[in-house]
Each structure stands twice: as C-alpha cells, then as structure tokens.
C-alpha positions in Angstrom: 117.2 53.9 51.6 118.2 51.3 54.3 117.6 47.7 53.1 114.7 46.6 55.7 112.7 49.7 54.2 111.1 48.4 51.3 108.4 50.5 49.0 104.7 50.7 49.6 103.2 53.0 47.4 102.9 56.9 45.6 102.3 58.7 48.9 99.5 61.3 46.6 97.5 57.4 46.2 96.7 57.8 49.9 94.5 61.0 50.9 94.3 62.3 54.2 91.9 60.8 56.8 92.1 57.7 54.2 94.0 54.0 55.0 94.8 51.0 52.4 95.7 47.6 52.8 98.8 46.6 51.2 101.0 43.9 51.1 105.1 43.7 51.0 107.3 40.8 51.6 104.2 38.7 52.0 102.6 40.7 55.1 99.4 42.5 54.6 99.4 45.9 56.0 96.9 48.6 57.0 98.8 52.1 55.9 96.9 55.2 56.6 97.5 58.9 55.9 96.4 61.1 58.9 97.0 64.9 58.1 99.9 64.1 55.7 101.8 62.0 58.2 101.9 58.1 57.0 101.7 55.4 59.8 101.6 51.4 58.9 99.9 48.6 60.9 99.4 44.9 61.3 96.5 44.8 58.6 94.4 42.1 60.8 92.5 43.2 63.3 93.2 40.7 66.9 89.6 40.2 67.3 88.2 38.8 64.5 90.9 39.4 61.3 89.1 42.4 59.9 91.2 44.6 57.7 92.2 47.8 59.8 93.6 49.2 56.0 89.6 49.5 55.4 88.6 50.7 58.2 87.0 54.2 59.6 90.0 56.6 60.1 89.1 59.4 63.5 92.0 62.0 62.0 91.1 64.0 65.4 92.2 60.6 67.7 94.3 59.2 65.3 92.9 56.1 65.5 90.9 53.6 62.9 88.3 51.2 64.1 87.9 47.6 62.3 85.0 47.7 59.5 83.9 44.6 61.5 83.1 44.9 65.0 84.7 48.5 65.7 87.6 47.4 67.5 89.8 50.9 67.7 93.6 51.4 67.3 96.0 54.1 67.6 97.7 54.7 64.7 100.8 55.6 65.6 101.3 53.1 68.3 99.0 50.0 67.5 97.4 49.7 71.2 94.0 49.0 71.1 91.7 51.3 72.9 88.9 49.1 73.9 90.7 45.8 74.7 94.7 47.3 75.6 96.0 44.1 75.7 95.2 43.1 72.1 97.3 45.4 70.0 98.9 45.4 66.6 102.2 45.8 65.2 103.4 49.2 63.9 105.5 49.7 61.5 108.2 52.8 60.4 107.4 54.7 57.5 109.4 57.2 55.8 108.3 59.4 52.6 111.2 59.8 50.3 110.1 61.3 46.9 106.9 61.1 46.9 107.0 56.9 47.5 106.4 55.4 50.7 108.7 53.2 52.5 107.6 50.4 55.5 110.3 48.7 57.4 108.6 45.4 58.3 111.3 43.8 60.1 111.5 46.8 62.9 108.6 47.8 65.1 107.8 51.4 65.2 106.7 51.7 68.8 109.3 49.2 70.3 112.1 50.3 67.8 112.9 46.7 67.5 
C-alpha cells in the first residue's frame, strides 16, 4: 500500500447505503458505502459543522445530506448541491483485503 494511504476500517463494518465518521492522522472523516463502492469526505459539513459521516445516505443520487440543516453532497465528488460553491474535500479510497484505505494527503476529485 502506498504510504499516503493509511487504514480506516473492516470494509463488512460499513453496510451499504450507510456512512461513519472516522478519524486518521488527526482529520475527521465522513466514509460511506454506496452499493459496495467506498467514497471518503471532509467530515464537517461548510454550513454549520454537522457531521456528513451521520448523515442521510440517497444510494440512488449518491449523495448524503447533513443531519443538521440538510445541506446535500455528492459523494464521489464533494460539490454541494444546494450551495455549489461550498464543497468538501474527497478523499481516495481503495479496499485491499477487506480493510479500507483513505489517502488524506491527495484529493480524489482534483487528484492532488
């Protein structure tokens, strides 16, 4: 496993259409399991700080909506759908025996 990759948790600790706050190298993240595919976000939600790793997973949109006001996010991408210039930062994710891995020094959607 490349070194910015570090692990998150048992991927079978995560159901589908479910997310979880986590934290690794001092960052909380939101990681979410949408039809077997594993995403990672920011954790904090732009608007108010609500945790996105509680929130209400759409597995149809792939989106989650903050348990707090109901501020939507793509999974995959982090843009926020009602305010697109707030978004969060996604994270890459890789399942590798049954352990998830977020790399929380590169951006998914900018591949930075």
């Amino acid at each position: 496993m490349a070194e910015n990759f570090l692990p998150a948790l048992d991927a079978a600790a995560l159901p589908p259409g479910k997310g979880e706050t986590i934290e690794i190298a001092g960052q909380r993240l939101a990681v979410f399991n949408v039809g077997g595919e594993f995403y990672a976000l920011h954790d904090a939600c732009p608007h108010r700080g609500g945790p996105l790793g509680s929130g209400w997973v759409e597995g149809e949109k792939c989106t989650v909506a903050c348990p707090l006001h109901g501020w939507e996010f793509d999974i995959k991408t982090g843009a926020c759908i009602n305010v697109p210039g707030r978004p969060v930062r996604s994270y890459p994710v890789r399942l590798v025996e049954g352990k998830l891995w977020v790399s929380v020094q590169q951006s998914a959607a900018s591949g930075q």
